[in-house]
C-alpha angles and dihedrals in degrees: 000000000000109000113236113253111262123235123230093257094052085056097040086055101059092043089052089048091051089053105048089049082052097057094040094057082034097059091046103016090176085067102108090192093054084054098051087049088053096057089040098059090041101050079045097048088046085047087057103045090037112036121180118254099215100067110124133213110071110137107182126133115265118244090239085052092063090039114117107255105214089045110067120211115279130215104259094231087055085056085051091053089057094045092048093049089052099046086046097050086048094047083051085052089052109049116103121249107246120016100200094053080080098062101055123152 
């Protein structure tokens, strides 16, 4: 299963989570509770950044599965090929005719 990629505020959550646990056990570092909240922000925060790969049950379709089936994958240099062809033969269109009609004095 390939994890979702996360959003800034997902991230920004745990790590708020993690230091306000910190300054919690910091501020009485003989709270064992504090302490426990601490490990427990942080072990959620590394679960987040680092999910395990063998997790099942995902169920979505495959990329190959939405393909095309009569057009084969191309290189993607050979795509880029196509799209800068195209941009150049447009930015041709649109060049005026004659460049010095524009300076005159």
């Amino acid at each position: 299963m390939t994890p979702a990629p996360y959003t800034p505020r997902e991230l920004e959550w745990h790590d708020h989570a993690v230091a306000a646990a910190a300054a919690a056990w910091l501020h009485e570092p003989r709270d064992t509770e504090a302490y426990r909240r601490l490990v427990e922000a942080v072990l959620r925060r590394r679960a987040f950044l680092q999910p395990t790969l063998d997790e099942v049950g995902d169920d979505g379709p495959e990329v190959l599965d939405e393909m095309n089936p009569d057009h084969a994958p191309q290189r993607l240099g050979n795509a880029l090929d196509d799209v800068m062809a195209t941009l150049r033969r447009s930015a041709v269109r649109q060049q005026p005719q004659n460049p010095d009609s524009s300076t005159t004095t």
